[in-house]
KEKE-3310 file (N, C-alpha, C; in steps of 0.2 Angstrom, whole numbers, plus 5000, padded with zeros to 4 digits):
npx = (5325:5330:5336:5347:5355:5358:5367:5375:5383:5385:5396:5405:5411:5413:5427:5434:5436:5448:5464:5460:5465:5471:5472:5486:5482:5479:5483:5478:5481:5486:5495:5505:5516:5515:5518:5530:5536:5551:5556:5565:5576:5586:5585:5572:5576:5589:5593:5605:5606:5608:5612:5616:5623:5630:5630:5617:5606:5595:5586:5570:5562:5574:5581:5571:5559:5555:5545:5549:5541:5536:5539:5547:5549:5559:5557:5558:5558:5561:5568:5567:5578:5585:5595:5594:5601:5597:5607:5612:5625:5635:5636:5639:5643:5643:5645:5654:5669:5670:5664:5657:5652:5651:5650:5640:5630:5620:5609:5595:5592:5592:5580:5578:5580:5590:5598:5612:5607:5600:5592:5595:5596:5586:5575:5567:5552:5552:5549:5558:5559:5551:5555:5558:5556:5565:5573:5577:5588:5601:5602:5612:5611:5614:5619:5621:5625:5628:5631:5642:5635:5626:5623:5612:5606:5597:5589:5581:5577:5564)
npy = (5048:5037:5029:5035:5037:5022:5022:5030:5025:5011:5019:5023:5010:5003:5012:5009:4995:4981:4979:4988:5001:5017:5033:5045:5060:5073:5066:5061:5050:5032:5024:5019:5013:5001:4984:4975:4959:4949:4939:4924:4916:4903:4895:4897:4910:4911:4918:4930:4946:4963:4976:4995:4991:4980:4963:4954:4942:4925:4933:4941:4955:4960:4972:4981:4996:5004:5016:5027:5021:5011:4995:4979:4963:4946:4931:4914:4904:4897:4877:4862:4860:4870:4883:4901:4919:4934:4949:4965:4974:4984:5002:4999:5001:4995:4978:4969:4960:4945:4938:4946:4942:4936:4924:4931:4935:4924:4924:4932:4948:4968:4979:4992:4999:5008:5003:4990:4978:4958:4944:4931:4915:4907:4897:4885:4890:4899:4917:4931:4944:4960:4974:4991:5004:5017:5027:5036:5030:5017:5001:4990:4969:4952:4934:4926:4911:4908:4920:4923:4916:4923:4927:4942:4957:4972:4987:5000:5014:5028)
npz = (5323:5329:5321:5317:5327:5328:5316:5318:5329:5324:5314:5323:5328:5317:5316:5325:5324:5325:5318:5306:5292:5294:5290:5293:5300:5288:5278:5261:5253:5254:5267:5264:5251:5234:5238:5230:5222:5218:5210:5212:5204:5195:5185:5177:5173:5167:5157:5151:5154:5150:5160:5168:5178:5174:5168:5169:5179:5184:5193:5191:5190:5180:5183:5194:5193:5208:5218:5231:5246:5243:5244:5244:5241:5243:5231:5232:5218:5209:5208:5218:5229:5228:5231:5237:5239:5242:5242:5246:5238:5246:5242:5229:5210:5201:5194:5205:5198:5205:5217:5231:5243:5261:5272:5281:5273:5273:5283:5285:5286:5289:5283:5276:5261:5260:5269:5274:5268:5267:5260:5266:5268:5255:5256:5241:5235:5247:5254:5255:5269:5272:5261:5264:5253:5256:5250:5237:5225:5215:5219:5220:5218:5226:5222:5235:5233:5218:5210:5202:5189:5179:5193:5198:5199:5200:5207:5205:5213:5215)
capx = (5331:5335:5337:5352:5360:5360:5369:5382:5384:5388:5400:5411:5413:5420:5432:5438:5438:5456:5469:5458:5469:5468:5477:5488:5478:5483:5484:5473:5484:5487:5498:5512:5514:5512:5524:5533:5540:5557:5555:5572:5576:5592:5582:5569:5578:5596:5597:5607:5600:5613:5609:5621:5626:5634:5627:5612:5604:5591:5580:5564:5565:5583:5580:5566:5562:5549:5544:5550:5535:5535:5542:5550:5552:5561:5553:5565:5554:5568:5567:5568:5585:5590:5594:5597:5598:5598:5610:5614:5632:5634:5642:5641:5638:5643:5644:5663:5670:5671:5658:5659:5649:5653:5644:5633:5624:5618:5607:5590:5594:5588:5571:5577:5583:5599:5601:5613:5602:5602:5588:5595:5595:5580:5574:5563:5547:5552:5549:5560:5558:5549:5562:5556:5561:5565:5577:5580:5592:5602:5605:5614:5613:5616:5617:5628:5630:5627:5636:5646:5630:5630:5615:5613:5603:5597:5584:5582:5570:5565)
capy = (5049:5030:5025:5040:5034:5016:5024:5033:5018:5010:5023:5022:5005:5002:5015:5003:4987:4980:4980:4992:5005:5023:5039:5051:5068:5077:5065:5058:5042:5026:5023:5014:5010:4994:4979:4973:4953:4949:4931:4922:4909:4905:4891:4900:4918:4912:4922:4936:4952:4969:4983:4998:4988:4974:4959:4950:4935:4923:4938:4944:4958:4959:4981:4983:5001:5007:5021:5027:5021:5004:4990:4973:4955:4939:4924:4907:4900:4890:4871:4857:4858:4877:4889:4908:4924:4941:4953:4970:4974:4993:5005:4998:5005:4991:4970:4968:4955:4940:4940:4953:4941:4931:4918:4935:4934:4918:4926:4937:4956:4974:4982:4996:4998:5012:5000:4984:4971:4951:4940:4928:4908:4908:4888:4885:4891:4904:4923:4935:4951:4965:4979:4996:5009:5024:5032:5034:5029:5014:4996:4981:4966:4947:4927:4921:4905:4909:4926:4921:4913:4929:4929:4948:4962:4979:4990:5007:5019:5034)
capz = (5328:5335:5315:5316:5333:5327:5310:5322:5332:5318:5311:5327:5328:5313:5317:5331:5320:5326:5311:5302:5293:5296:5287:5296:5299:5284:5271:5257:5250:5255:5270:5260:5242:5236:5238:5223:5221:5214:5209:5212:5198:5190:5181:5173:5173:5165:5150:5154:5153:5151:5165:5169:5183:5169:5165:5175:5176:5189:5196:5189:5183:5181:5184:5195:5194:5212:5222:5238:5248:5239:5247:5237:5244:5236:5232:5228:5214:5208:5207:5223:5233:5224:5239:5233:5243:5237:5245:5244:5236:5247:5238:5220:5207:5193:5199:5205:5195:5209:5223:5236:5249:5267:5274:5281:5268:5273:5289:5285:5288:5285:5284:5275:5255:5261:5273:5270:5269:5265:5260:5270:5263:5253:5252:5238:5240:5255:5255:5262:5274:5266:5263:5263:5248:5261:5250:5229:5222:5212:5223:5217:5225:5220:5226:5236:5228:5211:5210:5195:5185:5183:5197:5201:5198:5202:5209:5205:5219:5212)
cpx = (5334:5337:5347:5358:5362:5366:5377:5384:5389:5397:5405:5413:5417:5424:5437:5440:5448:5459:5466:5465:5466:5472:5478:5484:5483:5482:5479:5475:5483:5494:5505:5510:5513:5518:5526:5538:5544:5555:5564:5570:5581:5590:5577:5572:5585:5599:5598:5604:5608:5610:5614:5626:5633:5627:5622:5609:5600:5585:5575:5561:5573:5583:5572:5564:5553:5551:5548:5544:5534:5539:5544:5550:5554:5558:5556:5559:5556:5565:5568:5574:5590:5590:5596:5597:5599:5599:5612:5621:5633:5639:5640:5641:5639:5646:5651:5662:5672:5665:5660:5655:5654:5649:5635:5630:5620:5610:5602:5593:5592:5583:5571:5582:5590:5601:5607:5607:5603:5593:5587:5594:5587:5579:5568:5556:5546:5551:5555:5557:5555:5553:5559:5561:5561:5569:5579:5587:5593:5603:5608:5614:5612:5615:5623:5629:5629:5630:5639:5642:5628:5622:5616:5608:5602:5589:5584:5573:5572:5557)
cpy = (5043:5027:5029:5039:5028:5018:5026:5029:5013:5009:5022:5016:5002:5004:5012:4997:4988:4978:4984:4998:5011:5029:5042:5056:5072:5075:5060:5053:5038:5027:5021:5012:5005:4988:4974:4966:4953:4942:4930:4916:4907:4900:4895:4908:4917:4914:4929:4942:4959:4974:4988:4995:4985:4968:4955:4945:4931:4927:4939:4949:4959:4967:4980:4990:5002:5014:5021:5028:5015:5001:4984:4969:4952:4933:4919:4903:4894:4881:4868:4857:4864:4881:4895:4912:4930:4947:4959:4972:4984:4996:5007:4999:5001:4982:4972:4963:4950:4943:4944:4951:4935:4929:4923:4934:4928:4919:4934:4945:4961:4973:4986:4996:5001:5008:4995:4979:4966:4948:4932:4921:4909:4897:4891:4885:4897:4912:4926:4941:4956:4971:4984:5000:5015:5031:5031:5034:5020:5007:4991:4976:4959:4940:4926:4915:4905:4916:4926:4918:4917:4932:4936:4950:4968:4980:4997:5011:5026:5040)
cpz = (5330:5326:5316:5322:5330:5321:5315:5326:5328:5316:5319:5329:5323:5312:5322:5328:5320:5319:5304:5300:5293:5294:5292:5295:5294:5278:5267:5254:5255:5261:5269:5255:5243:5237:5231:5224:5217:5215:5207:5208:5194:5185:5174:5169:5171:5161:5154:5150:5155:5156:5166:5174:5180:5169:5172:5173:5183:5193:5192:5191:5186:5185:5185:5197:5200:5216:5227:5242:5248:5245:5244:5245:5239:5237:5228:5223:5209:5211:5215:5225:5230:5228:5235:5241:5239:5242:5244:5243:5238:5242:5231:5216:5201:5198:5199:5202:5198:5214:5229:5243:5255:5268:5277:5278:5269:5278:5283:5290:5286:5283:5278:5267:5256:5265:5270:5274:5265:5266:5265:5263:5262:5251:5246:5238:5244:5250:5259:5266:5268:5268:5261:5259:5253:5258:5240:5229:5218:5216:5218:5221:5221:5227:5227:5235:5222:5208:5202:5189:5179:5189:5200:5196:5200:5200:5208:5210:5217:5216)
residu = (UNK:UNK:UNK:UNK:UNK:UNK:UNK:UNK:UNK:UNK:UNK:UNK:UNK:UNK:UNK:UNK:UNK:UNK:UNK:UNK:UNK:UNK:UNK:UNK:UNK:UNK:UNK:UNK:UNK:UNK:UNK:UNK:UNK:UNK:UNK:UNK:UNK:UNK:UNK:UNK:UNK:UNK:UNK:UNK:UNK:UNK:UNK:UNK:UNK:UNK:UNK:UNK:UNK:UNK:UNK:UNK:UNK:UNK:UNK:UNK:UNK:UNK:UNK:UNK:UNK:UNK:UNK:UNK:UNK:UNK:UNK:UNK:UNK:UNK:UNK:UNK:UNK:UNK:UNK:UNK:UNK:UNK:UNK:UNK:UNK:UNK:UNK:UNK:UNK:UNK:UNK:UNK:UNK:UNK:UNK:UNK:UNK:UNK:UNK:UNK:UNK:UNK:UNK:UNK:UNK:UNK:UNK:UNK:UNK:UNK:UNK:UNK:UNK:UNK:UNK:UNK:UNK:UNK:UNK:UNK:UNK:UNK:UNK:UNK:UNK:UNK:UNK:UNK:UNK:UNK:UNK:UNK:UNK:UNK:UNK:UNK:UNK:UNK:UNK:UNK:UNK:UNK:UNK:UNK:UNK:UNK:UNK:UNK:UNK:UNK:UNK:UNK:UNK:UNK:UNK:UNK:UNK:UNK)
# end
């Protein structure tokens, strides 16, 4: 009997353990898929690569294709003194032919993939916000200073 206490003892204390995770009642996965990196680089990533969108280039993978569940961040892996962001182009469903950004783009934003959101300046080195896949479908989204390079890309949530 005191071997079966101490067992149950146990068992609810690790239940408690702070930042432990814990399933909604009901469900048998994972609380959130997993988080997917786009590596920003127009150094290593400057061969263009075709997509539905048009032509891509600097991202990795130029077409990242995840769940709704998933979540994506970027990461500027780029050279010393190369600043990128990677912004959402709402709407698009192919790159306009000139950039479609303002200095916002400049400024971290959004949570959410239907949302519009912005990587914000990415120094080299840096991460951005991690954006939640909340909804399928197709994104495009690009560098405000590199736009033309032709630094863009595309995420498909499905």
């Amino acid at each position: 009997m005191k071997y079966s206490g101490w067992v149950l003892l146990a068992a609810l204390l690790a239940g408690c353990t702070p930042g432990a995770a814990t399933l909604p009642a009901g469900s048998s996965g994972p609380i959130s898929g997993k988080t997917v990196t786009i590596h920003v680089n127009l150094t290593l990533y400057q061969t263009q690569t075709n997509t539905s969108a048009g032509t891509s280039a600097g991202y990795s993978p130029a077409i990242t294709n995840v769940n709704v569940g998933d979540a994506i961040r970027f990461m500027n892996t780029d050279g010393t003194g190369i600043n990128h962001t990677a912004t959402l182009i709402p709407g698009a469903t192919t790159f306009p032919a000139s950039s479609p950004f303002t200095a916002s783009a400049l400024t971290q934003s959004g949570t959410m993939i239907s949302q519009s959101w912005s990587s914000g300046l990415l120094q080299p080195g840096s991460s951005s916000q991690t954006i939640t896949i909340n909804q399928p479908g197709t994104y495009i989204f690009g560098c405000f200073y590199h736009y033309g390079s032709p630094m863009r890309a595309e995420i498909v949530a499905q």
